[in-house]
DRENBA-297758 format. One record per residue (C-alpha): residue number from 0; residue in one letter; x, z, y negated. Coordinates in nm, 4 decimals, padded with zeros to 6 digits, always signed. Layout:
REM residues N
REC  seq  type         u         w         v
REC  NUM     A         X         Z         Y
...
//
This chain:
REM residues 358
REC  seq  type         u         w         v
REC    0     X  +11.0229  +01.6943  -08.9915
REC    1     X  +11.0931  +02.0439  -09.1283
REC    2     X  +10.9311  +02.3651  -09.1905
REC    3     X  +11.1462  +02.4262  -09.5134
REC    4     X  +11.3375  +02.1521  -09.6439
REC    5     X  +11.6266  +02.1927  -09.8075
REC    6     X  +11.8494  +01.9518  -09.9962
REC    7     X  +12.1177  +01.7878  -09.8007
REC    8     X  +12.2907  +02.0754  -09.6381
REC    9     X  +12.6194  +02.1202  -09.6753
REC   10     X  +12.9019  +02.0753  -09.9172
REC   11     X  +13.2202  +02.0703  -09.8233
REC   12     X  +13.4363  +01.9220  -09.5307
REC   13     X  +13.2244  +01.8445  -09.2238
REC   14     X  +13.3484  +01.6908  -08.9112
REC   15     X  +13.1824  +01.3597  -08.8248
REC   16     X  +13.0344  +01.4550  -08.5121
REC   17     X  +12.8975  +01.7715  -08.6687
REC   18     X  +12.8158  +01.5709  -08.9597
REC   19     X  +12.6110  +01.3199  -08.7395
REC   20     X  +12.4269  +01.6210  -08.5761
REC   21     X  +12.3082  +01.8084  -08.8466
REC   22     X  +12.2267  +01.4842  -09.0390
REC   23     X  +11.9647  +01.3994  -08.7791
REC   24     X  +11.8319  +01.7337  -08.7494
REC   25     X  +11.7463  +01.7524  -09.0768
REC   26     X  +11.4770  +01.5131  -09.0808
REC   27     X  +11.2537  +01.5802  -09.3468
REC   28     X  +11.3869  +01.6085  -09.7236
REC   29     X  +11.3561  +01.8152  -09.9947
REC   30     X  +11.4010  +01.5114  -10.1991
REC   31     X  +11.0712  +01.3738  -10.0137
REC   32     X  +10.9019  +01.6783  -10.1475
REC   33     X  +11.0055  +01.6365  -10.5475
REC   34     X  +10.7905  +01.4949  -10.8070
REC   35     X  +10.7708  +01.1464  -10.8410
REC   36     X  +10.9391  +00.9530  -11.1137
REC   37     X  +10.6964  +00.6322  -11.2655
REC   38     X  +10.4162  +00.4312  -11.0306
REC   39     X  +10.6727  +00.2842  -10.8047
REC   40     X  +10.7519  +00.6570  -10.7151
REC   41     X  +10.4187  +00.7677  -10.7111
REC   42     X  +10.3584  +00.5224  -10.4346
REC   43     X  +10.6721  +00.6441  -10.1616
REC   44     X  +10.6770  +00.9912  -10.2767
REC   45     X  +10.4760  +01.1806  -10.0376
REC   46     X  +10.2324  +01.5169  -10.1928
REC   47     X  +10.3942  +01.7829  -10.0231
REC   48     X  +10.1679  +01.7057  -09.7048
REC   49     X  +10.3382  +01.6679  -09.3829
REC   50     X  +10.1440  +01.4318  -09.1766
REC   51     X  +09.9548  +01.6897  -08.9606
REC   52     X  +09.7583  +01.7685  -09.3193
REC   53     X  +09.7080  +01.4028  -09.4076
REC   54     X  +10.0412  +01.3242  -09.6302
REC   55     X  +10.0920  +00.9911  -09.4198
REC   56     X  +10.1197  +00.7261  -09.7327
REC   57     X  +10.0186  +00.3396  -09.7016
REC   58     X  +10.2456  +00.1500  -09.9391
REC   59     X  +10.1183  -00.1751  -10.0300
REC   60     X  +09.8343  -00.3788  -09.8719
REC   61     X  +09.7012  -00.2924  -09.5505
REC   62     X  +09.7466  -00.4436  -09.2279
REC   63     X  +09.3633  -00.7160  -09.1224
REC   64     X  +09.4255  -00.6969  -08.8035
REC   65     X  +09.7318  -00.5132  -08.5553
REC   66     X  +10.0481  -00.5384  -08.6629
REC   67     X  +10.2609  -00.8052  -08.4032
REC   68     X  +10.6139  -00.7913  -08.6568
REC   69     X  +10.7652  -00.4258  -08.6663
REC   70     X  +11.0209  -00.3021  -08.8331
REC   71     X  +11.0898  +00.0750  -08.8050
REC   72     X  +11.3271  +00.2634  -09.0161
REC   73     X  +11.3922  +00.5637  -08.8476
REC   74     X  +11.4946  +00.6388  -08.4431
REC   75     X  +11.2184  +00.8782  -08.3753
REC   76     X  +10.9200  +00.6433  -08.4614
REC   77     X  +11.0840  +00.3891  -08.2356
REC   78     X  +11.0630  +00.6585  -07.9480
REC   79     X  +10.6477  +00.6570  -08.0580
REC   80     X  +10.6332  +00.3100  -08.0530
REC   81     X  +10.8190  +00.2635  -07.7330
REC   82     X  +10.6147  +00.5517  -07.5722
REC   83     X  +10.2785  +00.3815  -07.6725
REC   84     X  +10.4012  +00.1158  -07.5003
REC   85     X  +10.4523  -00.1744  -07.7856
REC   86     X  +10.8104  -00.2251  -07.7652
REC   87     X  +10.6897  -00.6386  -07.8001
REC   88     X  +10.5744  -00.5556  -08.1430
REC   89     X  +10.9073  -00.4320  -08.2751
REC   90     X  +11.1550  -00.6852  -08.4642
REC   91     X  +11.3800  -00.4817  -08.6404
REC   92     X  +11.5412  -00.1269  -08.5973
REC   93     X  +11.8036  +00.1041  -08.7455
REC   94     X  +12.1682  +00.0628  -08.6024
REC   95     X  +12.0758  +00.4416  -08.4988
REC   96     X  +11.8264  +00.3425  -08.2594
REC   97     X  +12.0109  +00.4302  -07.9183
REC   98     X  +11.6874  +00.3328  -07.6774
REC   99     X  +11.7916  +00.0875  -07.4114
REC  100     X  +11.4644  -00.1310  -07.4770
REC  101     X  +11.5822  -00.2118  -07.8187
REC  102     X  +11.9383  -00.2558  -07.7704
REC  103     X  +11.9196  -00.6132  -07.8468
REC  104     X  +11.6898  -00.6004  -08.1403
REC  105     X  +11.8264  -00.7001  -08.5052
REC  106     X  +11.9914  -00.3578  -08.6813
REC  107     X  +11.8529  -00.3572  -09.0123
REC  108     X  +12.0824  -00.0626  -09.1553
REC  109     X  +12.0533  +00.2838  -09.1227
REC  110     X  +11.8457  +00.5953  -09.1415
REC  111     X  +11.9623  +00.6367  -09.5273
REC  112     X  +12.0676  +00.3082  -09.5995
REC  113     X  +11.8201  +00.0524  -09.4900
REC  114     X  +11.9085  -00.3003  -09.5947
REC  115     X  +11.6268  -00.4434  -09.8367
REC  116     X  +11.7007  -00.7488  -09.8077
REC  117     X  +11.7712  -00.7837  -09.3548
REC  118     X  +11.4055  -00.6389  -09.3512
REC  119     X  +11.2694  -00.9192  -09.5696
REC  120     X  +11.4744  -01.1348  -09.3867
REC  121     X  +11.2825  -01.0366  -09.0951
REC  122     X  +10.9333  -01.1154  -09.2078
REC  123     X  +10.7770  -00.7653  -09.1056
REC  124     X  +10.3943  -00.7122  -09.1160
REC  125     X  +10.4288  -00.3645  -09.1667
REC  126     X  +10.7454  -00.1409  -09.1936
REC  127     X  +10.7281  +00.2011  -09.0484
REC  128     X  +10.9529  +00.4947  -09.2599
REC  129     X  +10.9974  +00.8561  -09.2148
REC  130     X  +11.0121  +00.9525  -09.5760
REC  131     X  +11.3574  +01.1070  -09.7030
REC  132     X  +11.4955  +01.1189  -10.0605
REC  133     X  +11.8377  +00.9508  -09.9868
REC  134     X  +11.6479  +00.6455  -09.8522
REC  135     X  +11.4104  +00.6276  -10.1459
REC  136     X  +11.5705  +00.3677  -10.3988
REC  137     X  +11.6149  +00.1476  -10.1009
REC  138     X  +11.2691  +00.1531  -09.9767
REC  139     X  +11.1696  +00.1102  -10.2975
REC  140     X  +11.3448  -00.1957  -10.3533
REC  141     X  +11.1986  -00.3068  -10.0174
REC  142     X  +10.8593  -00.2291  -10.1605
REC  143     X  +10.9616  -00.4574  -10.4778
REC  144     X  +11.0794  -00.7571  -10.2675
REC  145     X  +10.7714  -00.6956  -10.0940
REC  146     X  +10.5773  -00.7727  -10.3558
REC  147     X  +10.6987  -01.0626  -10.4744
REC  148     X  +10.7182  -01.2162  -10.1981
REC  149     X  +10.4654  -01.4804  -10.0256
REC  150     X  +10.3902  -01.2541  -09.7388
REC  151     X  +10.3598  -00.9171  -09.8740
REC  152     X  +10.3736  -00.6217  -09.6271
REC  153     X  +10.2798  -00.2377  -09.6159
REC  154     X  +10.5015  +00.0297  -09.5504
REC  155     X  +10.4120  +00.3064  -09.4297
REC  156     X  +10.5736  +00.6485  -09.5522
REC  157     X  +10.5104  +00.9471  -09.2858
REC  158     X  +10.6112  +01.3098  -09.4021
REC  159     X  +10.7767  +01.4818  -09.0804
REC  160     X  +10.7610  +01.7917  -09.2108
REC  161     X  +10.7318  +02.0157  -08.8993
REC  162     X  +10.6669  +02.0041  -08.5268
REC  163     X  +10.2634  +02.0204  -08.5809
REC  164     X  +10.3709  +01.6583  -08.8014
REC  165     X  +10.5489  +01.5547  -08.5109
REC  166     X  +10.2109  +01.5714  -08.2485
REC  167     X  +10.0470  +01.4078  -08.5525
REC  168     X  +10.2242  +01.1716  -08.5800
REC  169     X  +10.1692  +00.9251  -08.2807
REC  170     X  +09.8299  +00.9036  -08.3819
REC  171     X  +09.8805  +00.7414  -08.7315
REC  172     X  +10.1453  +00.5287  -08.5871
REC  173     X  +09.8708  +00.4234  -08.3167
REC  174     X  +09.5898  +00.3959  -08.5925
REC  175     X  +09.8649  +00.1503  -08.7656
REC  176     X  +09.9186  -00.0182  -08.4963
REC  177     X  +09.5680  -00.1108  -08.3499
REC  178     X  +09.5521  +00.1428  -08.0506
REC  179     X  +09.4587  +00.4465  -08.1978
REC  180     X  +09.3390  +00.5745  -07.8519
REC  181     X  +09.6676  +00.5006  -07.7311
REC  182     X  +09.8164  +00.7260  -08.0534
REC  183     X  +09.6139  +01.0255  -07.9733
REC  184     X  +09.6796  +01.0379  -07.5540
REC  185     X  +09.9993  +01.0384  -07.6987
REC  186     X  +09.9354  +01.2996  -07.9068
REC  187     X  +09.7430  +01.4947  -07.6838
REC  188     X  +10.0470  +01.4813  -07.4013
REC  189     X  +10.2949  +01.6185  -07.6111
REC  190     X  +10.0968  +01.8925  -07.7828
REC  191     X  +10.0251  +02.0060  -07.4300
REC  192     X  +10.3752  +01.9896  -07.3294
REC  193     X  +10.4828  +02.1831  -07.6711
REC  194     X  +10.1977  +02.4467  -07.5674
REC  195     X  +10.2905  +02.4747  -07.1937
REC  196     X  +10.6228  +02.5967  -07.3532
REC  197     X  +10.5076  +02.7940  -07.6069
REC  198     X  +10.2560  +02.9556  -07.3512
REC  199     X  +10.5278  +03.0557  -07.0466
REC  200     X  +10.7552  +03.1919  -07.3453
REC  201     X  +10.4880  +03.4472  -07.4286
REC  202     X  +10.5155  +03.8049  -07.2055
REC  203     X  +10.8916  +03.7189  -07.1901
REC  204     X  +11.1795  +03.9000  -07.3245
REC  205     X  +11.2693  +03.7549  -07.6955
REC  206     X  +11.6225  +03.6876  -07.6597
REC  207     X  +11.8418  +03.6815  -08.0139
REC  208     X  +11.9400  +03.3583  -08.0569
REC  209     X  +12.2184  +03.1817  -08.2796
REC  210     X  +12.1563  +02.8253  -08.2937
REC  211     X  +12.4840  +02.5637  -08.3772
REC  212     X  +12.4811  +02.2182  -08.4421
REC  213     X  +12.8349  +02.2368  -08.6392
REC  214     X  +13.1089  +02.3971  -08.5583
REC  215     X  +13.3777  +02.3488  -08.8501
REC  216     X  +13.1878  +02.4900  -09.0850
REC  217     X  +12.9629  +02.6525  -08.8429
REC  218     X  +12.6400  +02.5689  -08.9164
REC  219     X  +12.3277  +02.7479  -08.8112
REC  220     X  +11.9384  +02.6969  -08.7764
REC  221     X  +11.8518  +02.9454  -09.0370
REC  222     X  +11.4688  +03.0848  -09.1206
REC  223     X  +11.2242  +02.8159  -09.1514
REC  224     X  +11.4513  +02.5418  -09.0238
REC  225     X  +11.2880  +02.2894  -08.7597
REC  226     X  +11.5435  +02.4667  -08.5240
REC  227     X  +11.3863  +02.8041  -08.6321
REC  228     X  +11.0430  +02.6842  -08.5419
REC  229     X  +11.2116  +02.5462  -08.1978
REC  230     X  +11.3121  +02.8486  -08.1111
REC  231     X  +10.9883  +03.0681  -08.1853
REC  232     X  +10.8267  +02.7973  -07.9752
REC  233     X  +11.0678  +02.8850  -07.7122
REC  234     X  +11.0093  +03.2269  -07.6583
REC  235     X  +11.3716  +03.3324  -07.9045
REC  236     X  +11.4119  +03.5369  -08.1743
REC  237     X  +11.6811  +03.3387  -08.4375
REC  238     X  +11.9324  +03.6220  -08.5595
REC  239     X  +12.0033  +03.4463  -08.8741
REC  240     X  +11.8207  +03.5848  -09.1838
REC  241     X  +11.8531  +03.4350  -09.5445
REC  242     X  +11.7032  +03.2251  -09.7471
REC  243     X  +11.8589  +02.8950  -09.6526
REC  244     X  +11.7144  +02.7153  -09.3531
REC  245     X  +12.0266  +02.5348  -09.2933
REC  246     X  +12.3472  +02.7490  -09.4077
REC  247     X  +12.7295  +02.7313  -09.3694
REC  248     X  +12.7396  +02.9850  -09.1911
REC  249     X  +13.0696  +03.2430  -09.2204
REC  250     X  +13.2081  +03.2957  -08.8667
REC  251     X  +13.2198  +03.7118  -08.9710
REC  252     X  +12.8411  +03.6969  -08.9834
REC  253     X  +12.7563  +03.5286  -08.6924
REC  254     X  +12.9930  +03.8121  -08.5163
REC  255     X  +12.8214  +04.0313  -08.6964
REC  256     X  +12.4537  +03.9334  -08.5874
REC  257     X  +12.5806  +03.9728  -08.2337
REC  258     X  +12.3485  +03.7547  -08.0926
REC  259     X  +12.2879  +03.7949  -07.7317
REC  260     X  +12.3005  +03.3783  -07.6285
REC  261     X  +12.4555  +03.1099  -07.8401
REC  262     X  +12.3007  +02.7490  -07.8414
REC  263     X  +12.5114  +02.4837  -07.8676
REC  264     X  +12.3458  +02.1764  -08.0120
REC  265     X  +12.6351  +02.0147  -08.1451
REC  266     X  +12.5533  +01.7143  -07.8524
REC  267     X  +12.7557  +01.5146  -08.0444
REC  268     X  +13.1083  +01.6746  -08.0597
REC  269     X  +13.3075  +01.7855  -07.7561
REC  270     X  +13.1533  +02.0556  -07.5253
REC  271     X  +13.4927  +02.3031  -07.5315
REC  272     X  +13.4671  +02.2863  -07.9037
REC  273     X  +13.2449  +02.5758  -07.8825
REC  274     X  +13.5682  +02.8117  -07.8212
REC  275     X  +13.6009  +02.8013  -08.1868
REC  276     X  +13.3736  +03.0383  -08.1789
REC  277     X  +13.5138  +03.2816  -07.9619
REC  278     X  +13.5098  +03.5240  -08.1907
REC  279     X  +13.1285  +03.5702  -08.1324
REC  280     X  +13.1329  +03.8328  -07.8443
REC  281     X  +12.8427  +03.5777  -07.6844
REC  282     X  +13.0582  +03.2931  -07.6746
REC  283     X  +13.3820  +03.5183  -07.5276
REC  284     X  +13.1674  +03.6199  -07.2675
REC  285     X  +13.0020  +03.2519  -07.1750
REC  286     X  +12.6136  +03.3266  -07.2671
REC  287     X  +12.6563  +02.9763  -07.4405
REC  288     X  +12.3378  +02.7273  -07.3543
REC  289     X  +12.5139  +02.3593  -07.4569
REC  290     X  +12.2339  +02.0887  -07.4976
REC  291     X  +12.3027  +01.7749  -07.3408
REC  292     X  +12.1632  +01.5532  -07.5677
REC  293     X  +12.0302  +01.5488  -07.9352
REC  294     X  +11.6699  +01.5094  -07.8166
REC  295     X  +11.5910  +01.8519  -07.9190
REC  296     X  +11.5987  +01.7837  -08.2654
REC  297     X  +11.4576  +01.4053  -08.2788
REC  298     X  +11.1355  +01.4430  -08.4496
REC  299     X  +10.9588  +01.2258  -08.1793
REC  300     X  +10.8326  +01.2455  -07.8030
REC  301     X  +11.2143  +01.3216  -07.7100
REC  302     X  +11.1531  +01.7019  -07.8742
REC  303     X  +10.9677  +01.7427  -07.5723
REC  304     X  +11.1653  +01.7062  -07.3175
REC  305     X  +11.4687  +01.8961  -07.5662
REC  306     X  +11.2446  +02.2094  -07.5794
REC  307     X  +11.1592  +02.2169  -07.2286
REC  308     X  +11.5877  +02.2282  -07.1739
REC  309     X  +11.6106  +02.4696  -07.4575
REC  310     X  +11.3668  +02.7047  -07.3298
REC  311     X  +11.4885  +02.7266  -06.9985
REC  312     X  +11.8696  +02.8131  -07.1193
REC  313     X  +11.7029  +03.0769  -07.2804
REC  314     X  +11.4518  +03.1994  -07.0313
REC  315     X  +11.6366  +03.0911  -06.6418
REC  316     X  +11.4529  +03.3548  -06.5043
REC  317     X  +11.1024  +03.1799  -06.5955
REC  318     X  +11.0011  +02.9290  -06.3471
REC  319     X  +10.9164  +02.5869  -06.4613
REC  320     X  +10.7193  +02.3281  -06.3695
REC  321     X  +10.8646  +02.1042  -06.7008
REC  322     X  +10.7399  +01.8337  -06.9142
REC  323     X  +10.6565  +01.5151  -06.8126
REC  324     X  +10.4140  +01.2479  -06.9698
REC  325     X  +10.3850  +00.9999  -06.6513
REC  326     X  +10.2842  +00.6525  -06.7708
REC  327     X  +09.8930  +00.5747  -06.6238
REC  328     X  +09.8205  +00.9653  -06.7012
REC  329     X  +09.7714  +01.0898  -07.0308
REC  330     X  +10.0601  +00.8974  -07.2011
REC  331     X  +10.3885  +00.6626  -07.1508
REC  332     X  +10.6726  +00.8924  -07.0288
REC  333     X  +10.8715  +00.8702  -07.3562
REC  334     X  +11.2016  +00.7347  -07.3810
REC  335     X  +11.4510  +00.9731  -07.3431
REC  336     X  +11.2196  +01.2386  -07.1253
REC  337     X  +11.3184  +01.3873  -06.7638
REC  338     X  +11.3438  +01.1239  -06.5125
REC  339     X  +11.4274  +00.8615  -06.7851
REC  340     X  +11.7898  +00.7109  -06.7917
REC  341     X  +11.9825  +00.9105  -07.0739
REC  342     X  +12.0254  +00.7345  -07.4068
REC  343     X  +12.3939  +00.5546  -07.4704
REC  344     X  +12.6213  +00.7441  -07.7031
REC  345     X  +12.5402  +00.6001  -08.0500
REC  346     X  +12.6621  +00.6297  -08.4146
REC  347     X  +12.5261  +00.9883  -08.5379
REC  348     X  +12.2198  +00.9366  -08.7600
REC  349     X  +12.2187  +01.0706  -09.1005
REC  350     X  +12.0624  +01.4177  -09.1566
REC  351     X  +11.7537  +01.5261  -09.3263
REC  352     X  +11.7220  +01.9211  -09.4612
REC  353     X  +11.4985  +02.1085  -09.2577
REC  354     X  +11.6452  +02.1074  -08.8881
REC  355     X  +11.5055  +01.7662  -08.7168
REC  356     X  +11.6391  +01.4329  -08.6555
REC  357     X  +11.4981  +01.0679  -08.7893
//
């Protein structure tokens, strides 16, 4: 889901863990934005419309009645489906999907490179994707097989584009699913939670922020990244400037920029990594806030809960009353929120340009 997208962001050597993180934070792509190619691409390629503005697209015929065999193609719209409370309708996942409720569901591939053919195999009613260039061709050929098949099935193509497309989204997933009040409580919960945050950050010192989620290269949240819009959200002010919302960053610069407080959201790769970076007179002297989970940039309910930890590394001095969605209020608690047990270590999920995770 991402403000800017960019194409795939980095060249170069990565390390797999840093890899792994900046793959899922980049969760929209900028292939998802480019002109499609013949009627089969007309049909997957979203507008240019995240979902918050209506870009949500239904390929194929729609569902008669609610969906009861779901397959889901991306880790973040499992989180939606788990927190509207229809983990019975699911059938299929990626081999990304780390929630304990789904650990012994078929994998059906991964985040880029969904297996065609396992989902058929699976005899879905309706297959949930969050749209991203580098999945395309296979979705494609999913929508093919589809097709000719006895049973065909819709897929539906949602355009994370930005956190606003994030709050959207549990509603279309609800509409899809037959409980669209369920979909906007859901929506409703975490836009409050997202405001709460947004709200205690304002009257509060704007701390200059350098936000990692790779450390060799370093790579930063630049402007108009999903981290970018995290951190405005949070009450931060991101030091990097540029053009690129998700740069290589050289380690001179980021002394340079001298920003007061370093985030860490490399989750994924060991937590004294970060003395790498020592150069960076914030990391020498330990004003180093190290996320302790990838939830931040999941572009699902877990944001939630990862922006509630992000803004109070930034802001200790605020107090904070936190996030919480308590199931029989407005919404499920979802997976992966305070009070939940933490996710198992997984394989790192491919990346999509922009800053969030599948």
């Amino acid at each position: 889901m991402n403000p800017s997208l960019a194409p795939r962001p980095a060249r170069g050597p990565v390390s797999r863990a840093a890899a792994g993180t900046l793959a899922l934070a980049l969760t929209a792509s900028a292939a998802a934005l480019a002109p499609a190619r013949g009627a089969a691409a007309d049909l997957l390629h979203p507008s240019g419309k995240g979902v918050a503005e209506g870009g949500a697209i239904w390929a194929g015929p729609r569902p008669s009645g609610p969906p009861r065999r779901v397959v889901v193609l991306a880790p973040s719209l499992t989180d939606v489906v788990l927190a509207l409370g229809l983990r019975d309708r699911l059938v299929g996942v990626t081999r990304l999907d780390d929630a304990p409720e789904v650990a012994d569901l078929p994998r059906v591939g991964g985040f880029l490179d969904p297996n065609p053919e396992a989902i058929l195999g699976l005899s879905p009613d309706l297959v949930l994707w969050v749209t991203d260039g580098g999945a395309l061709p296979a979705v494609r050929r999913l929508a093919e097989l589809s097709r000719a098949s006895r049973r065909p099935f819709p897929i539906l193509a949602l355009p994370i584009v930005n956190v606003a497309d994030v709050l959207a989204t549990p509603r279309v997933v609800g509409d899809a699913l037959g409980d669209p009040a369920g979909g906007e409580r859901l929506s409703r919960a975490l836009a409050a939670g997202v405001e709460s945050i947004r709200m205690r950050g304002e009257g509060l010192r704007r701390r200059r922020v350098l936000f990692v989620v790779g450390r060799e290269p370093l790579v930063v949240g630049g402007p108009g990244s999903f981290a970018d819009e995290l951190l405005r959200i949070a009450g931060a002010e991101n030091v990097v400037a540029g053009a690129r919302p998700w740069p290589i960053y050289p380690l001179e610069k980021a002394v340079a920029d001298d920003p007061e407080l370093v985030v860490d959201a490399a989750a994924r790769e060991p937590a004294g990594g970060i003395h790498r970076l020592a150069a960076i007179p914030a990391v020498r002297r330990g004003a180093v806030v190290r996320l302790s989970s990838d939830d931040l940039l999941r572009a699902g309910p877990r944001m939630v809960p990862g922006l509630e930890e992000l803004f109070r590394g930034i802001h200790p001095e605020a107090s904070s009353t936190g996030f919480r969605a308590e199931p029989g209020a407005d919404a499920p608690r979802p997976s992966g929120a305070p009070g939940a047990a933490p996710p198992p270590a997984r394989e790192p999920a491919p990346a999509r340009p922009g800053g969030s995770r599948p």
